[in-house]
N, C-alpha and C positions, 0 to 999 in steps of 0.2 A: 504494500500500500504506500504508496507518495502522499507524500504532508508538503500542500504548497506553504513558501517564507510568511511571516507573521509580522507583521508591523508591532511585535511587540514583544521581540527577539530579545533585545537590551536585557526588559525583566528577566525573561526567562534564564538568560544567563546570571542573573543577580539571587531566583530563585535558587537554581541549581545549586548555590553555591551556600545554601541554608542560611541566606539573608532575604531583607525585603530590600525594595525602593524607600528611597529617603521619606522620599514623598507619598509612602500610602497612603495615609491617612486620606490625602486630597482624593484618592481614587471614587471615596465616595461619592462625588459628583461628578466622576465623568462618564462620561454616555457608554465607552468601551465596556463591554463585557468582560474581557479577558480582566479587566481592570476591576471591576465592580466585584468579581470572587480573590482577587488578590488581596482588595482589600477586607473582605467577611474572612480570608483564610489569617491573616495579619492578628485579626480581632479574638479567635480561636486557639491559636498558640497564645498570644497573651493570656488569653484566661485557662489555658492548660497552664504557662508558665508560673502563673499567680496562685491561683487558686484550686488545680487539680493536679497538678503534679505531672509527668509523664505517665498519660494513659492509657499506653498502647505500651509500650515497652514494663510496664510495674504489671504484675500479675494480680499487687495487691492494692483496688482503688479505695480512693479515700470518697467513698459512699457519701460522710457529710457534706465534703464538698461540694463535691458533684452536686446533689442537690441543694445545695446553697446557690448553687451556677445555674440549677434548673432552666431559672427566670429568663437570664443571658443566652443563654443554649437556644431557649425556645424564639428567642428576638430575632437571632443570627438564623436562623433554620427559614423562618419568615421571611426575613428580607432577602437569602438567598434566593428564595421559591418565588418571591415576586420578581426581583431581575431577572431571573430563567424565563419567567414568563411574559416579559418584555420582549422578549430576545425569540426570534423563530427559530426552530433545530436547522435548518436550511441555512440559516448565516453564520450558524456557530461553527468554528473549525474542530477538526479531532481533538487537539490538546486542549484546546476550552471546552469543549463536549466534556472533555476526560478532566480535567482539573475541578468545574462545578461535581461531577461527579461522586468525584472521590472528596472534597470537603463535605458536602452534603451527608457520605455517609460517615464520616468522620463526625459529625455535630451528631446524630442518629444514633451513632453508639457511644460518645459518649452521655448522650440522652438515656443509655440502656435502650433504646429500641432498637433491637436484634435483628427482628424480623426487616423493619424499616428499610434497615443501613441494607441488609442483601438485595430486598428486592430493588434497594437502588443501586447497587453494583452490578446485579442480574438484568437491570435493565440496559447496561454499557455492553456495544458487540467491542471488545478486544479485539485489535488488530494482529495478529500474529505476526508479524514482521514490517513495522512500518518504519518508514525510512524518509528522510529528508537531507537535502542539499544543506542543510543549515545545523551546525555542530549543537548549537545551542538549543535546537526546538528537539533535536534526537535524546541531546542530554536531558533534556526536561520530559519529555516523554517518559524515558528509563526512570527517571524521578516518581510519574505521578503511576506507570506503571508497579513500581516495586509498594509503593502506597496501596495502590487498589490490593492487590493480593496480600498487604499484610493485614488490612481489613477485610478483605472474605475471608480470609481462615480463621477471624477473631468472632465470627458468629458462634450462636447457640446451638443452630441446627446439626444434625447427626455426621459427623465426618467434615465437618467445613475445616477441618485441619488440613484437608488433601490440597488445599487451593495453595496452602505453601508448598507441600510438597512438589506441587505441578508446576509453581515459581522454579524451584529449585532445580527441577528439571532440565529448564530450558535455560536456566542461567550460563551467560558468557559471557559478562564481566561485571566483577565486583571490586570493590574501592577505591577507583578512579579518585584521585585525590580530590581535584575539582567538583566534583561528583557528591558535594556534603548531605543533601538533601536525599539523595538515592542511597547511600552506607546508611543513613540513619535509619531508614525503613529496612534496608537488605537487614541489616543487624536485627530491628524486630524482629523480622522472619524465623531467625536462625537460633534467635532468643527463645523463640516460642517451641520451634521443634526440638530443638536440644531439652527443653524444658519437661516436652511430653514423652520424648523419648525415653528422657532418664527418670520418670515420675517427679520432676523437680526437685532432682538431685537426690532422691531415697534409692535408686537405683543405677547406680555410677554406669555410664557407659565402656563400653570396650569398644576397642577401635574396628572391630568386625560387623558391631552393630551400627557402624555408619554407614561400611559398605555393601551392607543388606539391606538397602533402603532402595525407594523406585529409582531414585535421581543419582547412582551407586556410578553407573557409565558415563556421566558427568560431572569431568575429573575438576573443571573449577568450584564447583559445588562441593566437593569431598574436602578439595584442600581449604574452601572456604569456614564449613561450620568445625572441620580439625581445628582449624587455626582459633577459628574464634572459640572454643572447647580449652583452649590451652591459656589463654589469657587469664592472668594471676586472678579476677572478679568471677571466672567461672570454672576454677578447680572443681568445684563438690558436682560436677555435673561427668564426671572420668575418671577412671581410675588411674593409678600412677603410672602403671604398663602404656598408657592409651600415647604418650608421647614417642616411648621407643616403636613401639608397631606403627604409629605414623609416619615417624622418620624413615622406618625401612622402605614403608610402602611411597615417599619420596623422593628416595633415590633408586630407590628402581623406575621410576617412571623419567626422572631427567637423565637417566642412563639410555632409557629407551629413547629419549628424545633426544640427544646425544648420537646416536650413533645410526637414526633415520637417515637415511641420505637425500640430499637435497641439494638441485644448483644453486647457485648463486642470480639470483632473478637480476633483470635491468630496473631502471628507474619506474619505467611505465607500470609495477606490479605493484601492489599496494600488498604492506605486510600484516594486512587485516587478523586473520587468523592467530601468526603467531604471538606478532602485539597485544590482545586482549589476552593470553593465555600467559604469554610471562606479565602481564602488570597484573592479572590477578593474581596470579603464583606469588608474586613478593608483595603485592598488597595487603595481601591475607597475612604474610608470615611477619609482615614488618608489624602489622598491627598486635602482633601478642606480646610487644612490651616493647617501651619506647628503651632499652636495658639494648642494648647488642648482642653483648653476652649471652644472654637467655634466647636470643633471636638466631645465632647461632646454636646455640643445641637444637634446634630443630633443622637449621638447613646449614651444613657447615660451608664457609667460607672459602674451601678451595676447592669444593665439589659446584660452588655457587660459581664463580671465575671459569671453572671447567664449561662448566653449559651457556652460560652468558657469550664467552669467547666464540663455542662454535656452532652460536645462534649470530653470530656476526657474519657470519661464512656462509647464513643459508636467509638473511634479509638485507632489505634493503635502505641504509640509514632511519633505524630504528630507534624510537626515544624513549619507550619503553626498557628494551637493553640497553643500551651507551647508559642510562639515570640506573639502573639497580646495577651493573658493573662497576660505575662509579663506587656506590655504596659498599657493593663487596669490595672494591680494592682497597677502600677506608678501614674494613676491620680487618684485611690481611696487612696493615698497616705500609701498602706499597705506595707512600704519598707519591713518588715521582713520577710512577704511571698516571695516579689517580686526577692529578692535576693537569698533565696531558690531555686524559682521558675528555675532563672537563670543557679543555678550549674547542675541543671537536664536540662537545655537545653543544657549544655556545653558537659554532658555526650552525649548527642544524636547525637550533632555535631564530634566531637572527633570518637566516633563508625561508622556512617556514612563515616567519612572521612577514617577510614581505610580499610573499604568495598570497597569503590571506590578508592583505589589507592593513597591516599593522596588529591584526588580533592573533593576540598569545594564547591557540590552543593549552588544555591542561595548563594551567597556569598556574596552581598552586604547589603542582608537582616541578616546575620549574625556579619556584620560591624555595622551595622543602631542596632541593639538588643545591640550588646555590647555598643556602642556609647550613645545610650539612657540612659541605665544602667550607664555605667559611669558618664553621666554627672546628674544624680538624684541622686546617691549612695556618689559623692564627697561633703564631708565633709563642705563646702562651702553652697551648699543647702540642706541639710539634720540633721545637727548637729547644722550651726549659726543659731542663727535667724536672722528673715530678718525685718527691722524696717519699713517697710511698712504694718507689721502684725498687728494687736493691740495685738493678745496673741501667745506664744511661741507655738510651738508645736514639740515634739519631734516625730520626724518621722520613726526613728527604738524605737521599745519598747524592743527587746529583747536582740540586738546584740552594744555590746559597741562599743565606738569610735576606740580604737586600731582594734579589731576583723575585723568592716570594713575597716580602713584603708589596714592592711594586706591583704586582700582579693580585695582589690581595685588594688595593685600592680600586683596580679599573673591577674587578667583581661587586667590588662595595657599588661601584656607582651600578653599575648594570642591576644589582640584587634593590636599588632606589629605586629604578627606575619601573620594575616591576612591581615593586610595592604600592608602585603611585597607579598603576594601570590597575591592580588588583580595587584600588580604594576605588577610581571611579566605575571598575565593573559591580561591587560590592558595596556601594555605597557606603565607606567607609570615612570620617571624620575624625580631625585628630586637632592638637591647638590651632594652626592658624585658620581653620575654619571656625572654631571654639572662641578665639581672643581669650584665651585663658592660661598662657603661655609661664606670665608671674604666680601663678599659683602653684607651688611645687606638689601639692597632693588634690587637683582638682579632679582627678580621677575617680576618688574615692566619693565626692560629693557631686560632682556632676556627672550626668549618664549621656556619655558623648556620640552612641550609635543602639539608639532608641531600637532600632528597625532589625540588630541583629539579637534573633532570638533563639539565645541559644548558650548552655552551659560554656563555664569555665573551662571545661574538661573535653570540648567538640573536639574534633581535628580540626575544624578551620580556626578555632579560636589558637589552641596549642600551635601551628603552622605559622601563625601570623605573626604571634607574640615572639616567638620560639627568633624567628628572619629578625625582628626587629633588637631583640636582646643581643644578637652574634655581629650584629653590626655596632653596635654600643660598645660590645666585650672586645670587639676589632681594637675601635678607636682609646678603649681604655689601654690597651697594649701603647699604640701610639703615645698618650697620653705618657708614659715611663720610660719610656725606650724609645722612644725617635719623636722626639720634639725640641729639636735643636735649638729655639727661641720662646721667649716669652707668651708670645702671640699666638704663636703657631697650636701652642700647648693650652693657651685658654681657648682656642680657639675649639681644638680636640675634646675637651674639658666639658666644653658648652656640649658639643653634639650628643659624646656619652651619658648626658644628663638628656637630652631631648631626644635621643631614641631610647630608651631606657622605658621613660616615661608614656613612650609611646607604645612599648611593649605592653604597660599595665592600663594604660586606657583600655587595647584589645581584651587582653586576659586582668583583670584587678584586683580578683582574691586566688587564683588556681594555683599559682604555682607561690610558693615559699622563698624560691631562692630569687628569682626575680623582685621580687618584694624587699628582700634582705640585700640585696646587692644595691638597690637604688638606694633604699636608707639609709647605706655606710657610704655610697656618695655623696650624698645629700651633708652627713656627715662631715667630709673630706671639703667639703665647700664651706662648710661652717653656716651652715642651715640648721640652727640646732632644734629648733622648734618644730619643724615639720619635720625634721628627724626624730622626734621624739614620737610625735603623735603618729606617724606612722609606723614605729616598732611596738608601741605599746595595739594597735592595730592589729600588728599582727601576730599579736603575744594572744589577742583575742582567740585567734581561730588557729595557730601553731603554737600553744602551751608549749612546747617541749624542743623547741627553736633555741639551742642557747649559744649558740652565737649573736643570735639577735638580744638575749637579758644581758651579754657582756656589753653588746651598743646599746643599750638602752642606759643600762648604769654607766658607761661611759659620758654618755651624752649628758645625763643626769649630774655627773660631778663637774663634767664641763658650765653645766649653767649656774650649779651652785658656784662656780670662780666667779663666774661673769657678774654674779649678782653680788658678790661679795664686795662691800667697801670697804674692809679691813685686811688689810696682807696678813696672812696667818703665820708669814716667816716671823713677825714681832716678838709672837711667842714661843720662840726658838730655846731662847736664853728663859725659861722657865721651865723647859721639857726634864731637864735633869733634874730638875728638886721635885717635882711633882711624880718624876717616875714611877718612882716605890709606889707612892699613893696607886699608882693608875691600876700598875698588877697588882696591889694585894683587893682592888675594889671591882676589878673587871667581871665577878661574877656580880655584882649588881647590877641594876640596868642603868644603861645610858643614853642621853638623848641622842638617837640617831638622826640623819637626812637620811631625805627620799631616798637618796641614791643606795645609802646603806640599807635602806630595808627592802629596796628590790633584790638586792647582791643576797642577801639571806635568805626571801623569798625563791631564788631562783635557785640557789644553791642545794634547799630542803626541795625540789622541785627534781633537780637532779636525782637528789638521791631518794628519791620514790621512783624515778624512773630507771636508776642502774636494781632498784630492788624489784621491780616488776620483771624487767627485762631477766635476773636474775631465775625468778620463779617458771619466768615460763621459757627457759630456756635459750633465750632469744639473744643472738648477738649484739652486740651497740657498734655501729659502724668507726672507725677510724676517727672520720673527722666528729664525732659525737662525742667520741672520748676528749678528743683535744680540746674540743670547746669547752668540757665541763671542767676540766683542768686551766685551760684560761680563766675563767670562772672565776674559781677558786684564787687563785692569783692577783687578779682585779680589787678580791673584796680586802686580799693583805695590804692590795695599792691603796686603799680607802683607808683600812687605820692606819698608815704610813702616813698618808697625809692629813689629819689630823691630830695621831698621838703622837707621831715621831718613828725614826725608823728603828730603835733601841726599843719600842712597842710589838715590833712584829717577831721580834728575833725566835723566840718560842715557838711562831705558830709556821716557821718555815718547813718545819718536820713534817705539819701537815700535809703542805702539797703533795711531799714524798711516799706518805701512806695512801694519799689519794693516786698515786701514780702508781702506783702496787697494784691497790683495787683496781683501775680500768683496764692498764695493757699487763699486769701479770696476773689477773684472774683473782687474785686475792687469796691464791692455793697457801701463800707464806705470812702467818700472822706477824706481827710486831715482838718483837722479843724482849724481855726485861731487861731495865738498867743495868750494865753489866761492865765494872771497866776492863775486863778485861776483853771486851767484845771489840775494843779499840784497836784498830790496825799497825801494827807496827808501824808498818812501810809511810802511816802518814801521821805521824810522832814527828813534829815539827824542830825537836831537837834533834834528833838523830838524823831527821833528815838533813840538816843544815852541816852538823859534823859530819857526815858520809858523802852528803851529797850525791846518792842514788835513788834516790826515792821515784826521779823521772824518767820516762823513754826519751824526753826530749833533752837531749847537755845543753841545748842552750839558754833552760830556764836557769838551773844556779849554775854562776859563775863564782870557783871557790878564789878568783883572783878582788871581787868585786864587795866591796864591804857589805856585812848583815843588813835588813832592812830594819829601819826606822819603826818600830812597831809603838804605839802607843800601849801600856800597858795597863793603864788602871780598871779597863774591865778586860781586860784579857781574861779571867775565871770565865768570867757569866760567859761570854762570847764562845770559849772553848765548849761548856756546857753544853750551849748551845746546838753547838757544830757536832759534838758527840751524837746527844742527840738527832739529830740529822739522820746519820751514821747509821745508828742503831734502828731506827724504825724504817729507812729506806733501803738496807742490806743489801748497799750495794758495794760497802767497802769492799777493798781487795786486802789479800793479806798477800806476805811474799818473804821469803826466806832471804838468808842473807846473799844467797845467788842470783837474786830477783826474780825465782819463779813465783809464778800467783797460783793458789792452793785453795782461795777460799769459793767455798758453797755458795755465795751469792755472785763473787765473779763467773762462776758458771753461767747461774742463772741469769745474769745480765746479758751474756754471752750467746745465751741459747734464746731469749729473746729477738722478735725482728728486727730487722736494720731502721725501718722506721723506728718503732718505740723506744728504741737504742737513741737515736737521733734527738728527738723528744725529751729522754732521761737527760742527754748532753744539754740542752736548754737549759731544765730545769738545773743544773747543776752552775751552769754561768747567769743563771738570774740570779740565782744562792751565792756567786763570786760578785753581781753588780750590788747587792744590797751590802755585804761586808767591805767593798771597796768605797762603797760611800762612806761608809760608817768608819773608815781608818780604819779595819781588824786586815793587814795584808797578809799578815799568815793565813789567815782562814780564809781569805781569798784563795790566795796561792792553793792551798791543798781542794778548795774546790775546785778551781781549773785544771789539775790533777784529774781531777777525778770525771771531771768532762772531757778528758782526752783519753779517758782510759776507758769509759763505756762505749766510746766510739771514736772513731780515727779523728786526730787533728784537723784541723780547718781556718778556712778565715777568721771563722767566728773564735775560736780558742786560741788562733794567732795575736787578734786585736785586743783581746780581754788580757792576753799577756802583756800587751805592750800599754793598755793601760794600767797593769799592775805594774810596770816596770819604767813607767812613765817621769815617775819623780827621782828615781835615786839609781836608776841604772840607765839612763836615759838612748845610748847608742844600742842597747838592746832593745829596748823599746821600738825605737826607729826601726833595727833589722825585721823586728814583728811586722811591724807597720805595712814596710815594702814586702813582707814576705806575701801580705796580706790582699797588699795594693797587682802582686803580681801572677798570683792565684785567679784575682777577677777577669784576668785576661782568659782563663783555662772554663771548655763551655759549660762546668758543672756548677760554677758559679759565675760567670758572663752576666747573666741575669737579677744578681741577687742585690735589691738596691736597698733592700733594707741595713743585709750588715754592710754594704758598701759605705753607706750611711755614719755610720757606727764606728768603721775604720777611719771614714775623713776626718771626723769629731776628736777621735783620740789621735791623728796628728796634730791637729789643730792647738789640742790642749795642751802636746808634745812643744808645739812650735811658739804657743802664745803664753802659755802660763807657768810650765814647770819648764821652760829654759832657762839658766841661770849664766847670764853674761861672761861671770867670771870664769865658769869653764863650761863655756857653750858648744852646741852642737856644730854654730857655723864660724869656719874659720877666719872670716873678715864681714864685714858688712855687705860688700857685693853678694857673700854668700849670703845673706840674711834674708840680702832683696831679693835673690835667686827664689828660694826655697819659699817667701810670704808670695812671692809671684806666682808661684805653681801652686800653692796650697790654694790660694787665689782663686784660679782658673779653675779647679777641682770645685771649688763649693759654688762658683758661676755655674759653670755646668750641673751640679746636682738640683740647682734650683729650679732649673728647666724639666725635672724629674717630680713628676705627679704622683702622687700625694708625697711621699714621703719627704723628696728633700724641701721644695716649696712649702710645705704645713709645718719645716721643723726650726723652731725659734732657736737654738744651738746654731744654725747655721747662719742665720740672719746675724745673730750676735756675734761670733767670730766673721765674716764677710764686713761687720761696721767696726772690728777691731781692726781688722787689714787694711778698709779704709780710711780710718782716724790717722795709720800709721803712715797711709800714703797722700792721706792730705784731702783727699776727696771728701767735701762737703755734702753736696751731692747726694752721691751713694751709700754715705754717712747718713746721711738723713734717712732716707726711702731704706735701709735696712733695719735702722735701731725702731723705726715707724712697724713696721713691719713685724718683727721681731716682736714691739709689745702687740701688739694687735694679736698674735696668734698665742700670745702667754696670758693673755687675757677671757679668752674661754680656753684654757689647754685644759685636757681630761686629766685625769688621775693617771692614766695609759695614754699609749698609745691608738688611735682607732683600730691600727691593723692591726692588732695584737686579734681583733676579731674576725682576719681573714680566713681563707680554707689554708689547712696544712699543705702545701708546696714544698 
């Protein structure tokens, strides 16, 4: 059957796409028919969306409602039936015959009238193969076709279940990306038979009883309700066997398909067949979890390469294969084909697009391909490494870091450019149509695309938001790593803030990390108010987010500075006499801030959740550990800066027990006070008279006088540090050979190289708090002991050289540059935080502990050498987002450099600077709330 073009093609593609036109509402008065049921259909999802829930897909309707809706039901029913009857069957075309149709019997059943709703789908002849020149009136057809049949088979009558089955039958293509209005109905369908198949889940299926069904020879069908069977929301509906026997019974069929022989067609041959049969084949599979990992155990990834490659060999420029190739060479992680692969799909698109008019067939699948691409090809996942790795792996071998970047930008634009075509086929609105651009959470109060109806959780929602976030996540790369100028980098700055936000206009509660990522930028901009309001937002509906409680309490302590008019450094010089008081009163209560009683709150929050997770067995991911141990951290930042840091010294064992309980299982209880449980090997006198206590010889130099230690708490301090020792059992022990023997070096040992990594942290935030405090011995033996749970590094090179910074000063320096020349090597290229960290402690090297009389530079020329390049170093880190631009350490030695060179200027605009960001500075750091990297 031929379906002549429709003057009303636009919608239909805006339908198709499980959107409306902007403009429905207006449809009410317009004379078109096709328009007059778009908008009754418009009016219908809203009150399913509001008031009845999804009620075709829930088995279980909410009765009140419904008849609360009665009223409405019966209005809509009405006025559709009087526009029908305006309208003669003679002028109404197929898809408007078929659209009135199927709403009508949509409004019928949810009316509960059973009978109604069939005898009006019984009155529709179905087309068996109806066809049109026009992509969009076909798509839309397939739409309101996969509707009708998940409505007949939703009747009362005897057997009306077969009317899916007889769908399923003839089904030859399912998931089409673009296609959101037709998956939401195919999904009912498949919902509904799975459902009666398996008694609704009392009786698990097996994968035999899929292919004993009528629609068994109709292999998109099988792999369609498999796939959708395997999806983590509908386990109880299979048994556990039902994944391996599917996998079998799919690679024997890409095997057979595989080794079919077939020429190689000309242009003139259209690859109809095979293209429907691979995009459902990966439609289906990609759909059982957006996880890759999981998506590979059902179709593995070099059996996926095998069949894609010599489906290349038997079609012709197919965009179906060339976009799921891509995908598998992304998880076989062959980025340098995969980006190849890429520019040959872009020619195809581009070509395509000018055959047709400018219009981008499948277009969301050409978002989702770029989207993908960009967010594996950024520099971020591809080039750092990621410390949850044990070994580096470089993932382009042939194409340098510039080469991708550059080629990452003309993607960025072409993936814009798409987005914008997507808005006006989808009628889609974002600020500048909004003027809402100054409101940084206008998202959350204003509803910017009235017209798309439709869950957080859609694929076109997830598609859209997902393209817009990997363009933000681009330019936040940009934003650290390649923003040579000031301008350049706010400039970056601004975008990653306006796509970001354009992500959550699309999606604004669904996804978590999106939410959480724009908050801590928001953050990084010193937004501190709608950084608040939006973590506590999303504290709402993600309890158990805590990296967002450590930004919330950070944010929190940041306002309490800003509000403060009283420097709290005044009372410095009263910390010592009041001390005693404070510990022997601390079990009393004390007036806390907000910020302290969310840190407690969050903290007791934790740990109901490491105890649930406990009972039922449940692992806590990686980065869930590290947050709650951030956490923890945070709240000792909080009585630090109010009681002093001689307040926290006690409670630093803590973190340690709590670093036990997350990454070592909590299998090793805390051991009692015991002095002999003390380590030799870190016996500070012996160490000093032996002078072996390190792997490293260049920490003591026995030519180079003892350190300066302050002594009048050296007891409590040692105490202290014993304790550490003892409840973190991670000393080492070691004979006078220097082998290590002890039980807990094992078990540090046998621990992962992350957690290891993590322990080394925690052991140099324990060397930063003692080295504020003057205690350098018990610095010293904790950097020790972070180089010994894990291999030395920048970060334990700069903490030496800040320990050695006042009184051994040319070993300081060797640290320094050891430090400075490690960032060259690619495993830390990347790392701007201790990059950071190392400028700082030469700085402090060069500005504050040089002593003229026997200084480091041998003439004044060398002075202005060495303040010239220290110079240069914190110019350029300023141009590094967030960290070095937000960090007041930097601005203040940059207006010492400049005092000393005279520059008014620059004196100015940094010391300006400098207070401005000490003036809301958190308790932390913000990043301290990033993901583990």
């Amino acid at each position: 059957m031929f379906i002549e073009a429709s003057p009303n093609e636009r919608y239909m593609r805006t339908l198709s796409l499980g959107s409306f036109p902007q403009n429905v509402l207006d449809f009410q008065e317009s004379p078109d028919f096709f328009q007059q049921i778009a908008f009754v259909d418009y009016q219908l999802q809203l009150l399913i969306q509001h008031d009845l829930g999804d009620a075709i897909a829930s088995s279980n309707k909410n009765t009140e409602a419904a008849r609360s809706a009665t009223e409405k039901l019966a209005e809509l029913k009405n006025y559709i039936t009087s526009v029908n009857a305006n309208y003669s069957k003679r002028s109404q075309s197929y898809s408007e015959s078929l659209y009135y149709t199927v709403v009508l019997a949509d409004l019928h059943y949810l009316s509960f009238e059973y009978e109604n709703m069939s005898a009006t789908l019984s009155s529709f002849s179905l087309s068996g193969s109806p066809h049109s020149e026009s992509e969009a009136q076909t798509d839309f057809i397939e739409y309101l076709t996969a509707r009708f049949y998940a409505l007949f088979g939703s009747g009362k009558r005897e057997g009306a279940y077969k009317h899916w089955l007889e769908y399923l039958a003839k089904l030859t293509n399912y998931g089409t990306k673009s296609q959101i209005a037709a998956n939401r109905w195919q999904d009912t369908i498949l919902l509904r038979v799975v459902g009666l198949l398996s008694s609704n889940g009392a009786r698990p299926l097996r994968f035999k009883d899929i292919i004993s069904q009528s629609f068994s020879e109709n292999a998109c069908s099988v792999i369609a309700i498999s796939s959708f069977c395997l999806r983590p929301e509908n386990e109880k509906y299979v048994i556990k066997e039902f994944k391996n026997d599917f996998n079998v019974f799919l690679t024997e069929l890409i095997n057979t398909k595989v080794k079919q022989k077939k020429d190689f067609p000309d242009a003139s041959v259209e690859n109809c067949e095979e293209e429907t049969f691979i995009n459902s084949l990966y439609e289906s599979i990609n759909d059982i979890s957006s996880q890759r990992p999981l998506v590979a155990q059902v179709l593995k990834p070099k059996l996926s390469k095998k069949f894609l490659v010599n489906m290349t060999e038997k079609t012709y420029q197919s965009f179906a294969i060339l976009s799921n190739l891509i995908r598998t060479l992304l998880d076989l992680e062959e980025y340098d084909e995969a980006i190849a692969a890429l520019k040959t799909y872009i020619d195809y698109v581009e070509k395509d697009q000018e055959q047709n008019h400018g219009r981008v067939n499948n277009i969301l699948d050409v978002i989702d391909v770029y989207t993908v691409c960009l967010q594996h090809f950024n520099p971020k996942h591809s080039f750092i490494p990621v410390a949850r790795e044990g070994d580096i792996t470089k993932k382009f071998k042939y194409n340098d870091l510039y080469t991708v970047v550059e080629q990452l930008k003309v993607f960025t634009e072409k993936l814009l450019h798409y987005l914008s075509e997507l808005a006006k086929v989808a009628d889609l609105h974002y600020d500048e149509e909004a003027g809402l651009q100054s409101n940084r959470l206008s998202f959350l109060y204003h509803r910017y695309n009235t017209n798309l109806v439709m869950s957080d959780q859609s694929k076109f929602v997830k598609t859209v938001a997902k393209a817009w976030f990997v363009i933000g996540d681009f330019y936040s790369y940009l934003t650290s790593h390649q923003s040579p100028t000031p301008e350049i980098m706010k400039k970056n700055v601004d975008l990653v803030l306006k796509y970001w936000k354009n992500s959550l206009i699309v999606n604004s509660t669904g996804n978590s990390t999106l939410l959480f990522r724009y908050a801590l930028e928001l953050s990084y901009n010193g937004f501190v108010e709608p950084a608040i309001k939006l973590c506590k937002f999303i504290l709402k509906k993600y309890p158990e987010q805590f990296q967002v409680w450590n930004l919330l309490v950070l944010l929190l302590s940041a306002d309490e500075t800003k509000a403060s008019s009283v420097d709290d450094r005044s009372n410095e010089a009263n910390n010592a006499a009041v001390l005693d008081d404070l510990k022997k009163s601390r079990s009393e209560p004390l007036t806390s801030s907000e910020s302290e009683s969310f840190v407690e709150d969050a903290l007791n929050i934790a740990g109901l959740y490491m105890q649930k997770c406990q009972q039922k067995g449940t692992s806590i991911s990686f980065q869930k550990k590290y947050s709650i141990l951030q956490l923890k951290m945070t709240q000792l930042a909080m009585w630090e800066a109010k009681h002093g840091i001689e307040y926290i010294l006690e409670s630093i064992a803590e973190v340690f027990v709590l670093y036990r309980e997350l990454f070592e299982s909590g299998d090793s209880k805390p051991e009692p006070p015991q002095k002999s449980l003390q380590p030799p090997r870190l016996s500070v006198v012996n160490s000093r008279a032996e002078s072996k206590w390190s792997h490293r010889p260049s920490v003591v130099d026995p030519s180079v006088p003892e350190l300066k230690v302050d002594k009048s708490s050296s007891r409590e301090h040692r105490a202290a540090k014993d304790k550490i020792k003892r409840l973190s059992r991670v000393g080492i022990e070691s004979n006078s050979a220097g082998k290590t023997s002890s039980k807990a070096h094992q078990e540090a040992l046998s621990s992962s190289k992350p957690a290891r990594r993590v322990l080394q942290e925690i052991w140099l935030w324990a060397a930063s708090i003692y080295l504020r405090l003057g205690s350098m011995e018990e610095a010293e033996e904790c950097i020790v002991e972070a180089e010994t749970v894990s291999p030395p590094n920048v970060k334990t090179h700069t903490y030496l050289g800040l320990l050695t910074s006042k009184y051994r000063k040319f070993l300081s320096l060797q640290e320094f540059e050891r430090s400075l020349e490690e960032f060259h090597h690619p495993e830390e290229k990347f790392n701007k935080k201790a990059y950071g960290v190392t400028l700082l402690g030469m700085c402090k090297l060069f500005l504050k502990d040089d002593d003229p009389s026997n200084s480091l530079f041998i003439s004044n020329k060398d002075v202005d050498a060495g303040l010239i390049r220290i110079k240069n170093y914190l110019e350029e880190y300023t141009h590094c987002w967030p960290y070095g631009y937000n960090c007041p350490e930097v601005w203040y030695y940059l207006s010492a450099i400049y005092e000393k060179f005279d520059d008014k200027l620059l004196l100015n605009e940094a010391l300006w600077k400098c207070v401005e960001l000490e003036n809301q500075r958190p308790v932390r750091a913000y990043s301290v709330c990033e993901d583990w990297v």
